[in-house]
C-alpha positions in Angstrom: -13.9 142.6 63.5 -12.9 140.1 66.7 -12.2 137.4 64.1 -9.7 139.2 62.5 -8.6 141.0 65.8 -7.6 137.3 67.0 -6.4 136.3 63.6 -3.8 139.3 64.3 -2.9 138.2 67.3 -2.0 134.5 66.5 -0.1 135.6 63.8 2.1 138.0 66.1 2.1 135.1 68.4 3.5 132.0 65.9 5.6 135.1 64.7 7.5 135.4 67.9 8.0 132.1 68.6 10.7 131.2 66.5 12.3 134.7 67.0 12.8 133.6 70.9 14.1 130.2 70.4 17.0 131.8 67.8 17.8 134.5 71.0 18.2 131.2 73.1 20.0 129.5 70.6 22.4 132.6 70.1 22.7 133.1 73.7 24.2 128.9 74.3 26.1 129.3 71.8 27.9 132.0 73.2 28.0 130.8 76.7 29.7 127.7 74.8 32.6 129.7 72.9 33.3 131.1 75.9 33.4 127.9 78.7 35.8 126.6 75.2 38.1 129.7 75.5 38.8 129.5 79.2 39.5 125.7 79.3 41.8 126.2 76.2 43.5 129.1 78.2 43.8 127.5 81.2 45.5 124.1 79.0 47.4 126.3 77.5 48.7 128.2 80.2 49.4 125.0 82.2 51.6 123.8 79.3 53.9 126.6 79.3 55.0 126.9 82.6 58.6 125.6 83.2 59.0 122.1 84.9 59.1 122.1 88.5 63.6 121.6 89.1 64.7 119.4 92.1 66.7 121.6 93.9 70.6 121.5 93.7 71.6 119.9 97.1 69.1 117.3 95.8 70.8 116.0 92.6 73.4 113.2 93.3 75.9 112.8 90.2 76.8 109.1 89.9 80.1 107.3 90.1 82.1 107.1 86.7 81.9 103.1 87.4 78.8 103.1 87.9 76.5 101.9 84.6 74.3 105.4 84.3 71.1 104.8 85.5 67.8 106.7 84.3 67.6 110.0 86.5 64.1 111.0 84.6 66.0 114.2 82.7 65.6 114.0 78.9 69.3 113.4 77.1 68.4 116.1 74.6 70.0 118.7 75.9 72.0 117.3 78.3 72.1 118.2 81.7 74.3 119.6 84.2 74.8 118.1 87.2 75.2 120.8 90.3 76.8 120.1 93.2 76.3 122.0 96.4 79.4 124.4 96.9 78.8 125.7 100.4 81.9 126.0 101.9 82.9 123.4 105.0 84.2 125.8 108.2 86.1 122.6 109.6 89.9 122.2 108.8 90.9 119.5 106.8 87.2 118.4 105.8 86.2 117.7 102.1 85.6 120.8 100.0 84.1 120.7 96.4 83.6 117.3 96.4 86.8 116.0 96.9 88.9 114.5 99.9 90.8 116.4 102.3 94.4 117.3 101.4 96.9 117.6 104.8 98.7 121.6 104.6 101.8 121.8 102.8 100.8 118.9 100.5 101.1 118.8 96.4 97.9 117.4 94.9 99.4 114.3 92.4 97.7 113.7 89.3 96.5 110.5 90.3 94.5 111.9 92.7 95.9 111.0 96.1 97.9 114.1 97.9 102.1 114.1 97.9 103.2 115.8 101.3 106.4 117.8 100.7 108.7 119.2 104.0 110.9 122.2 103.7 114.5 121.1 103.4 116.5 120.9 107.2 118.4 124.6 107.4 121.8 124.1 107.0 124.2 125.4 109.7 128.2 126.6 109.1 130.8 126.1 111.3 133.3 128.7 111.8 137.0 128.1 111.7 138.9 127.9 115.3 142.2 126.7 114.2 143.9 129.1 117.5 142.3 127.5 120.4 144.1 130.2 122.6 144.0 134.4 122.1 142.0 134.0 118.8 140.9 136.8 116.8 138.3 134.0 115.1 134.5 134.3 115.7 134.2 130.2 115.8 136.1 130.2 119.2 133.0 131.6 120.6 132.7 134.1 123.3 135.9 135.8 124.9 136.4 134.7 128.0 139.7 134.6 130.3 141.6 131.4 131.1 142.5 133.0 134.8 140.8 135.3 137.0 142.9 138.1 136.8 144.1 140.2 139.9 142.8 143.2 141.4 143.5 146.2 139.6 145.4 148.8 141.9 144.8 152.4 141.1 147.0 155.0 139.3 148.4 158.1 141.2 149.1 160.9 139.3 150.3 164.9 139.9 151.0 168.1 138.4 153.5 170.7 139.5 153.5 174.3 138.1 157.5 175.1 137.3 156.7 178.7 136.2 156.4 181.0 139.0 154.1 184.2 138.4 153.9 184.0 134.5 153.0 186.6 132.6 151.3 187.1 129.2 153.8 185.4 126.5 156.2 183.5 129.6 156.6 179.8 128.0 154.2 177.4 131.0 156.6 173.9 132.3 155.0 171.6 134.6 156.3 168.4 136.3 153.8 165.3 135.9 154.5 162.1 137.5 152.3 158.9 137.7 152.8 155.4 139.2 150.3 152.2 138.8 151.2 149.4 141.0 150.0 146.8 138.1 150.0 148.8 134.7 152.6 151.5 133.0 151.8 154.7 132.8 152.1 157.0 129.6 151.8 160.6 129.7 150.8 163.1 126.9 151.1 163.8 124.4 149.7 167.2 124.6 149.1 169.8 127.8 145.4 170.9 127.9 144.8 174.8 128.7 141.6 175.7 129.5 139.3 178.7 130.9 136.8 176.6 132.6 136.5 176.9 136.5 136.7 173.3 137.2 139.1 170.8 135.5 138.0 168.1 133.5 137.4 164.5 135.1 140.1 161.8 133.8 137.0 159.7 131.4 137.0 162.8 129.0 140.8 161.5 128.2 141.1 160.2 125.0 142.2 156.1 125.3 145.3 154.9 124.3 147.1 151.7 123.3 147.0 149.4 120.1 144.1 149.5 118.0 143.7 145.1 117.4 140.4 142.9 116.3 138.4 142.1 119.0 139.3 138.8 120.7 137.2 135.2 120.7 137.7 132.2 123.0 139.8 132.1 125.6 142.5 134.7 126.1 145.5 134.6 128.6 145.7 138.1 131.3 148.6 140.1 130.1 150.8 139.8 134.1 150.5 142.8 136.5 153.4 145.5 135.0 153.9 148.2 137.7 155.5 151.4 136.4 156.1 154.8 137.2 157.0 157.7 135.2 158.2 161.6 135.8 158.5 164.0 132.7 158.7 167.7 132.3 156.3 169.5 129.4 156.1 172.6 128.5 153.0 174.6 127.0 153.7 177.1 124.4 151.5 178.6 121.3 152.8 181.5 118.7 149.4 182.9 120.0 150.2 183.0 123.8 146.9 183.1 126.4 145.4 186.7 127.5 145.8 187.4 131.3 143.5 185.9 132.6 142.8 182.3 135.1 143.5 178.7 133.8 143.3 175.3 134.2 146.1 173.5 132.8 145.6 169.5 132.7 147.9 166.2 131.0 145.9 163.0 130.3 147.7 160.0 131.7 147.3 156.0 130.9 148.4 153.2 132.4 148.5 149.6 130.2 149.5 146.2 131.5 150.1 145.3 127.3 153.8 146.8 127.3 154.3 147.4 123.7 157.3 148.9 122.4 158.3 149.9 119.0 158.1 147.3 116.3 156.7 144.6 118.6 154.1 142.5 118.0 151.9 142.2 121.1 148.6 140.3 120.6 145.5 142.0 122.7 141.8 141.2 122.5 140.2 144.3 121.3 137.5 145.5 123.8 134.4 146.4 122.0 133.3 148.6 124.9 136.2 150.8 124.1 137.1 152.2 120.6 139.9 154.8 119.5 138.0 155.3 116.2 135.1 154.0 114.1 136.2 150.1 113.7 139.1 149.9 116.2 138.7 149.1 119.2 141.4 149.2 122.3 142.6 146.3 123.8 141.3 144.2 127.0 143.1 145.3 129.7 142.5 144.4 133.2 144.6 146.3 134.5 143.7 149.6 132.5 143.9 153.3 134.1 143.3 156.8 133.1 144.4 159.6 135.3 144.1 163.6 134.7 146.4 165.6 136.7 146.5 169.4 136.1 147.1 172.8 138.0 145.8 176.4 138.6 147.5 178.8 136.8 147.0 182.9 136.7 148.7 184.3 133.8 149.1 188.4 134.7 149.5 191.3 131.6 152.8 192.1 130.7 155.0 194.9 131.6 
């Protein structure tokens, strides 16, 4: 029985022998497929990543002239040069590659800049053919070709010639005026008014030939003294209500005497117009005057 106890047992024993060297065997081999798998990943992955690319400010693009020398980049594709494109903040330094162009040049095809200039402005000179009392802007500036002489004041009055009036009684008045330098002209019209206090004599309308205002030098018209008395009467088809008045003539005095159907050439003063465009002319010796009276117009009957 111990014989064939131990005969058992070597049998179990050259039995499992050979069943552990095939575990081993197994187990090598599969520690061997898998040390092959990583170092064919790791290959593998290696060979798929993208090329490590110079970067852009790097890359110099060659002259045309130059013969092409080998930069290391495969000709299949081809490849695009980049050049840096950060802007310069300095005036008149290169930008883009290319030379600085001067403002207000055209770039020529050839390559070098053409500076253009703006044309010289043109000027036109007005006419002046009247060298003296011109009515033409190209004499320049009015100016006088004598000091002219101190202007004298106007005297003026107003005399009521209707004693006591009554409601529909026809108003006369006597006006008289003399300038020492200028003649005077009265009217046209009398002025009747309720107001307590008369009008000063710059509400007056002005008088006197409407004419283009004057360039260049002008001669003074002479000092023209003149006086003048006239009698007007004030009369409406609706006569004034009792009541108190102010009656009032404007009076002007000019050193341009004009009569009818003459031609008297005056600068026109811009200072002073009679309507939108016209303008009155210079006078140096020029007076207005407002004389007027109190007048108390009682009912009737």
């Amino acid at each position: 029985m111990a014989e064939a106890g131990e005969g058992i047992e070597l049998e179990r024993a050259a039995t499992a022998q050979p069943r552990r060297l095939g575990i081993r065997l197994v187990a090598l081999t599969i520690v061997g497929v898998m040390a092959g798998l990583v170092v064919w990943l790791g290959s593998d992955r290696s060979a798929v990543d993208e090329p490590e690319v110079a970067s852009r400010d790097s890359i110099k693009v060659p002259d045309e002239d130059v013969p092409r020398q080998d930069l290391g980049v495969s000709d299949s594709p081809p490849t695009t040069s980049t050049i840096s494109t950060t802007p310069s903040t300095a005036s008149g330094q290169a930008r883009d590659g290319h030379a600085a162009e001067p403002e207000g040049s055209t770039p020529d095809p050839g390559g070098s800049p053409v500076v253009t200039s703006e044309p010289p402005a043109t000027t036109t000179t007005l006419p002046c053919t009247l060298q003296l009392n011109s009515y033409e802007t190209g004499c320049g500036g009015f100016h006088w070709t004598s000091t002219p002489a101190g202007n004298h004041p106007m005297t003026v009055g107003m005399e009521l010639l209707t004693p006591n009036p009554v409601v529909g009684d026809e108003l006369r008045v006597r006006v008289t005026a003399s300038d020492p330098d200028a003649l005077p002209t009265v009217g046209p019209f009398l002025h009747l008014s309720t107001s307590a206090t008369p009008s000063p004599a710059s509400t007056c309308a002005r008088s006197g030939q409407a004419d283009p205002i004057g360039y260049g030098p002008w001669d003074p018209p002479p000092p023209s003294p003149g006086a003048v008395e006239q009698v007007l009467r004030y009369s409406q088809t609706q006569p004034p209500e009792a009541g108190e008045y102010i009656l009032s003539v404007c009076i002007r005095s000019n050193a341009w005497i004009r009569t009818s159907g003459a031609d008297v050439r005056c600068p026109g003063d811009p200072a002073v117009q009679l309507f939108e465009s016209d303008h009155v002319c210079r006078d140096p010796y020029r007076d207005l005057g407002r004389p007027w009276v109190r007048v108390t117009i009682a009912p009737s009957g």
